[in-house]
Z-matrix of the N, CA and C atoms (Angstrom, degrees):
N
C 1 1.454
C 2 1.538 1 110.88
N 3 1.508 2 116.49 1 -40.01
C 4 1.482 3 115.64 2 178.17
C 5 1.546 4 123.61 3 -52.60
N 6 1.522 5 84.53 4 -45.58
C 7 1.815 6 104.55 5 174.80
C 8 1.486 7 117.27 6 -63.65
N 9 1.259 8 109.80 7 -31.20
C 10 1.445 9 98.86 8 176.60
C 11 1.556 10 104.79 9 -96.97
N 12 1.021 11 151.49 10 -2.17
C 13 0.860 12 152.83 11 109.41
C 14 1.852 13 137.64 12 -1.20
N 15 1.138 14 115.60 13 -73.40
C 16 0.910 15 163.52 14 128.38
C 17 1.574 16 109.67 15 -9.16
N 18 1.905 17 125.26 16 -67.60
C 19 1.391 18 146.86 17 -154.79
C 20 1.650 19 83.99 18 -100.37
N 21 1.366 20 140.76 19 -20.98
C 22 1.288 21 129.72 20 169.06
C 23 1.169 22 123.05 21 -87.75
N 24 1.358 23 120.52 22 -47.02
C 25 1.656 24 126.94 23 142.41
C 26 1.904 25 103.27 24 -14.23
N 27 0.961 26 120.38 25 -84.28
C 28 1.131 27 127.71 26 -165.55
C 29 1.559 28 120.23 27 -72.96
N 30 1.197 29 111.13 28 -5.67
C 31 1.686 30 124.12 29 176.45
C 32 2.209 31 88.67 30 -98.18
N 33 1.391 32 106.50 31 -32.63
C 34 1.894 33 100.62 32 -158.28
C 35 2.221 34 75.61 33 -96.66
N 36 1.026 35 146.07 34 15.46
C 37 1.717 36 128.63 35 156.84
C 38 1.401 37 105.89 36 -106.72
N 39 1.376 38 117.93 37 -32.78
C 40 1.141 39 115.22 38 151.93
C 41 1.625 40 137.07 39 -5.77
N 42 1.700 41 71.54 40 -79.06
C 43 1.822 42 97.20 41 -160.78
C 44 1.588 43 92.55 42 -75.61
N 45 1.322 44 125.20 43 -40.84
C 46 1.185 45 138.90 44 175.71
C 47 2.096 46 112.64 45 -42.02
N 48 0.683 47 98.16 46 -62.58
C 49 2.000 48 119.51 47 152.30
C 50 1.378 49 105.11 48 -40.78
N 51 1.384 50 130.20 49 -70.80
C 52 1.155 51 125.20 50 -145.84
C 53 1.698 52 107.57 51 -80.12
N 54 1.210 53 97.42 52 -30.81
C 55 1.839 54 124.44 53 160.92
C 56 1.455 55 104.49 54 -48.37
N 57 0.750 56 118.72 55 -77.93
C 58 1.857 57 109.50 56 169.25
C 59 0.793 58 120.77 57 -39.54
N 60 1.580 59 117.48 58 -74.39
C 61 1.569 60 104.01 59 177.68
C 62 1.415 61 141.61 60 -32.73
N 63 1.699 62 107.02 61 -30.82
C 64 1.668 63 108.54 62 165.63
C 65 0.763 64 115.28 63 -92.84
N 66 1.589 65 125.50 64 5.15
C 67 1.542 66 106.33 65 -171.81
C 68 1.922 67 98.64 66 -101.66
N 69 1.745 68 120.27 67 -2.45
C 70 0.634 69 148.91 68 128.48
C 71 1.818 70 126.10 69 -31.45
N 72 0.882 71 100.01 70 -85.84
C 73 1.771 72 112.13 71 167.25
C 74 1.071 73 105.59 72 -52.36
N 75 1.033 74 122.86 73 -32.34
C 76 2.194 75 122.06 74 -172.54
C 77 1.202 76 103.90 75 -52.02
N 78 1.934 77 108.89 76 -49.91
C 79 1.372 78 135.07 77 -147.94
C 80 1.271 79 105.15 78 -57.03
N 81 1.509 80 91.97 79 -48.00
C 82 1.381 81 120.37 80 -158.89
C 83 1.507 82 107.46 81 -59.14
N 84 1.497 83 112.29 82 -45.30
C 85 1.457 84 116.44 83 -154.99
C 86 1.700 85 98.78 84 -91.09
N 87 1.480 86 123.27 85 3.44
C 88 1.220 87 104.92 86 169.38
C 89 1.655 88 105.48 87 -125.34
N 90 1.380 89 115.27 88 60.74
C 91 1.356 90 121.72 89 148.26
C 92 1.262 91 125.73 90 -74.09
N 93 1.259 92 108.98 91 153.53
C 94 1.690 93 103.65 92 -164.94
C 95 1.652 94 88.01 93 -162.97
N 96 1.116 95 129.25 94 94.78
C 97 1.646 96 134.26 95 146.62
C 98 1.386 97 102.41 96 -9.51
N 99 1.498 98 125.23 97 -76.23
C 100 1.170 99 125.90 98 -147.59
C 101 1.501 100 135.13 99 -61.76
N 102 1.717 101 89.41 100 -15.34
C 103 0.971 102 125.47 101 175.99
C 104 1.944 103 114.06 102 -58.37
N 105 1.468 104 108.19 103 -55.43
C 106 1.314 105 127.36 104 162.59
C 107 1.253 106 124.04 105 -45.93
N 108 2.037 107 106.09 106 -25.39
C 109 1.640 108 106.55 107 -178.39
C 110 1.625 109 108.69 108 -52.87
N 111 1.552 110 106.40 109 -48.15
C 112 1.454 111 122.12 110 -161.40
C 113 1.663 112 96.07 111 -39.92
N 114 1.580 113 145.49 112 -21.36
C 115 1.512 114 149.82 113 -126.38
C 116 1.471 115 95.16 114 -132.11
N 117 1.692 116 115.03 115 -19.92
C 118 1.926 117 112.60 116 -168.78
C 119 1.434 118 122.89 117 -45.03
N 120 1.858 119 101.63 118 -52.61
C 121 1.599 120 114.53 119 -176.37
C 122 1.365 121 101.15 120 -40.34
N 123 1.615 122 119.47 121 -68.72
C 124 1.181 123 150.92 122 -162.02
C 125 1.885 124 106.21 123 -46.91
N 126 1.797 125 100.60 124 -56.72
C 127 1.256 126 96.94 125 176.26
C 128 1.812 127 124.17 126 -65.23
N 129 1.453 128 106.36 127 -40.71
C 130 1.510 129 115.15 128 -169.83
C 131 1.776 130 96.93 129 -82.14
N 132 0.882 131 123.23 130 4.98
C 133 1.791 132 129.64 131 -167.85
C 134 1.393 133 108.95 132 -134.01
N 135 1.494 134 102.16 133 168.40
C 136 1.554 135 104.34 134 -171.32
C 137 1.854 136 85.76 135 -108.04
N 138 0.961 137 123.49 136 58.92
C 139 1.746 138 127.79 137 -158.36
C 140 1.436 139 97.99 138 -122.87
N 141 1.257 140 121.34 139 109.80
C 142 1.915 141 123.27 140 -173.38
C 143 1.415 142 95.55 141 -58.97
N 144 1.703 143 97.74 142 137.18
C 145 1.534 144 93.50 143 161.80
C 146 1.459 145 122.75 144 -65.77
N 147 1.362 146 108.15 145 148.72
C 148 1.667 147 136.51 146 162.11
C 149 1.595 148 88.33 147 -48.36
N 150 1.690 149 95.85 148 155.13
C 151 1.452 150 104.21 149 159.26
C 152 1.167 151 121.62 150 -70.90
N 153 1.611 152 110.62 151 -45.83
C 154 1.519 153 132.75 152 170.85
C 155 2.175 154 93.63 153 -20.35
N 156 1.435 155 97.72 154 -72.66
C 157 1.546 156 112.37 155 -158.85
C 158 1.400 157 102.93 156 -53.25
N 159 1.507 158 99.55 157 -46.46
C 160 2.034 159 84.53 158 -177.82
C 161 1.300 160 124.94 159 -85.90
N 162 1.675 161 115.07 160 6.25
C 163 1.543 162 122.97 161 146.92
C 164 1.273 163 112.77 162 -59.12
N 165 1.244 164 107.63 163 -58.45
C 166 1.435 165 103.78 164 -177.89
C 167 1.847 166 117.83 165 -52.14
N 168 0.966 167 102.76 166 -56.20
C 169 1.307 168 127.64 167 -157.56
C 170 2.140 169 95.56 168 -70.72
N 171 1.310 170 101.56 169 -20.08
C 172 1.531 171 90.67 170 175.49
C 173 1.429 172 96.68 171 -75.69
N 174 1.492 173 113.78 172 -54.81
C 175 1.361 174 128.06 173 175.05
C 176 1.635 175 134.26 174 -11.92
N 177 1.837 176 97.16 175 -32.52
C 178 1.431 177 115.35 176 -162.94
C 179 1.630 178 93.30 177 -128.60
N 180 1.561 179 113.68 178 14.50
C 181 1.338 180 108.17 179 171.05
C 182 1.701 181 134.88 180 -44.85
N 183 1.515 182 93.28 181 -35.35
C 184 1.571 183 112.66 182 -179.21
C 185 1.466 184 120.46 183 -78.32
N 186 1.563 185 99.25 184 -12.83
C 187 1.339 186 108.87 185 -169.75
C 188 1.577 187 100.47 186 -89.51
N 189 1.211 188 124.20 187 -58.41
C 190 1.436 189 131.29 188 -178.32
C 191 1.094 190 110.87 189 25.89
N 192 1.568 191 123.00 190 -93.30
C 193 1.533 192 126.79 191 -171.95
C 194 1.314 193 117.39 192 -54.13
N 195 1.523 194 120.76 193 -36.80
C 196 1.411 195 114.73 194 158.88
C 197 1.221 196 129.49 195 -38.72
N 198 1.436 197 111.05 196 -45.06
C 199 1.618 198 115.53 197 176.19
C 200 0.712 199 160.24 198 -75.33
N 201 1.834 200 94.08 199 -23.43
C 202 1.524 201 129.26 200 153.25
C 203 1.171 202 102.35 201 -30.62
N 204 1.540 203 118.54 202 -61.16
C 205 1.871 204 134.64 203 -172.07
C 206 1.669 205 120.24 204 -45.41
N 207 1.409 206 93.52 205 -10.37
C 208 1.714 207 103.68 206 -136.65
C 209 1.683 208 78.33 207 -93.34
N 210 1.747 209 120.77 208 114.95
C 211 1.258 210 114.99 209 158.68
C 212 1.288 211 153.90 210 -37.74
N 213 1.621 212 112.19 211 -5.47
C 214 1.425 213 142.68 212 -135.21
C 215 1.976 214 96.73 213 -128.98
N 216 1.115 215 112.22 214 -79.53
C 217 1.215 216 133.42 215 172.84
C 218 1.365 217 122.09 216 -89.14
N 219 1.433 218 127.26 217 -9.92
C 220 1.556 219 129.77 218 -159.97
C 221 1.491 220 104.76 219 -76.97
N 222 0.816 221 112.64 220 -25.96
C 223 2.050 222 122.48 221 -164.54
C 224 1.517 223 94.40 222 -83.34
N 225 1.474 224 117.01 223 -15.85
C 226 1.569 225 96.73 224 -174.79
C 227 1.512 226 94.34 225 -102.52
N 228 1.473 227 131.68 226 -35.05
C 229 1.467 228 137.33 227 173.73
C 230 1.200 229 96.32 228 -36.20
N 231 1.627 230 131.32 229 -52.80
C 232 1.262 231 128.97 230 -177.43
C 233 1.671 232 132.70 231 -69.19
N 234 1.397 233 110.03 232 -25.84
C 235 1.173 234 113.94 233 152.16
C 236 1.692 235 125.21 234 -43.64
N 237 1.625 236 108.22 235 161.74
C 238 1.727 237 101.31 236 174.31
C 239 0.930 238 126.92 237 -102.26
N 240 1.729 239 100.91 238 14.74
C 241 1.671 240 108.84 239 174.64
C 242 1.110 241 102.77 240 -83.33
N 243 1.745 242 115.69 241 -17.89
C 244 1.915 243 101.67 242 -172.93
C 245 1.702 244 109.85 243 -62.40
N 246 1.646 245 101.25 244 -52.77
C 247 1.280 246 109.94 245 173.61
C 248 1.549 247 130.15 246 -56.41
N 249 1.272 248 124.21 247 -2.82
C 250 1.168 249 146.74 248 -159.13
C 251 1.666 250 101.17 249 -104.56
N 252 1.715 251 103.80 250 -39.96
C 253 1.705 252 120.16 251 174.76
C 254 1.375 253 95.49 252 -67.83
N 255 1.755 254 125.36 253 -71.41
C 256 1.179 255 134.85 254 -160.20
C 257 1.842 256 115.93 255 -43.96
N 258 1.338 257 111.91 256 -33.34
C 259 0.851 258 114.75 257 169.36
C 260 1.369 259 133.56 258 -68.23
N 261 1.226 260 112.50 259 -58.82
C 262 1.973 261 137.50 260 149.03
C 263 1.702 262 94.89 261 -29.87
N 264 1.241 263 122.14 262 -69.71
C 265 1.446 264 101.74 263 174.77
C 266 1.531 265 143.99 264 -89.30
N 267 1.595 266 93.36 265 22.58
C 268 1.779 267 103.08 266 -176.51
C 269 1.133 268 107.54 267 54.45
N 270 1.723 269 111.32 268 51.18
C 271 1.682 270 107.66 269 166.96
C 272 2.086 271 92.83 270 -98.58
N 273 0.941 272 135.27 271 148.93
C 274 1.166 273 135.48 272 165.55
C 275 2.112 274 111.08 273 -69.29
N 276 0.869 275 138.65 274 140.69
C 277 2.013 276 121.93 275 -171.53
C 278 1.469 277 76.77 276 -119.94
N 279 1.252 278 108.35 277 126.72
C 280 1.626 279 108.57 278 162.14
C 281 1.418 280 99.52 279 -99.32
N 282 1.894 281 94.36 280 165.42
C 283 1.674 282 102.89 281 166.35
C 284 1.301 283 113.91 282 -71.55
N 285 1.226 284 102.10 283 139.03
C 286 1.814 285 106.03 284 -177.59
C 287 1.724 286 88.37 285 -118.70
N 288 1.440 287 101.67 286 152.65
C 289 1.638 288 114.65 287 179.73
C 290 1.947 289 104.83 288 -88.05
């Protein structure tokens, strides 16, 4: 009884793990730059974000460091107005490498 016990524990952290991880990967696969446009005024300006923008912009939370990368939009991610939005909308800005 312990053992099976025990072998479900470790089959239910498992699954528990593997659950993250896609919900992780999900995140991942619906980045969208353009999404971040809706946030520009806001980032290049001293202009409060729209709600609209920090919907969006929670939206693309996972993406962040990706976007930095992103030739298109990345130069403004890097600015401190982005972080300046993220905050105003309770997005968390992680360090990106």
């Amino acid at each position: 009884m312990e053992n099976s016990l025990r072998c479900f524990t470790v089959a239910f952290m498992v699954l528990l793990l593997s659950a993250g991880h896609l919900q992780l990967i999900e995140a991942q696969s619906r980045c969208d730059s353009v999404e971040i446009s809706w946030c520009l005024q806001s980032i290049v300006t001293n202009v409060p974000p729209s709600r609209e923008c920090c919907r969006k912009f929670k939206g693309q939370e996972a993406c962040i460091c990706r976007e930095t990368k992103n030739p298109t939009f990345g130069g403004y991610l890097r600015l401190p107005g982005a972080k300046r939005v993220a905050a105003a909308c309770g997005v968390k800005f992680p360090k990106c490498d």
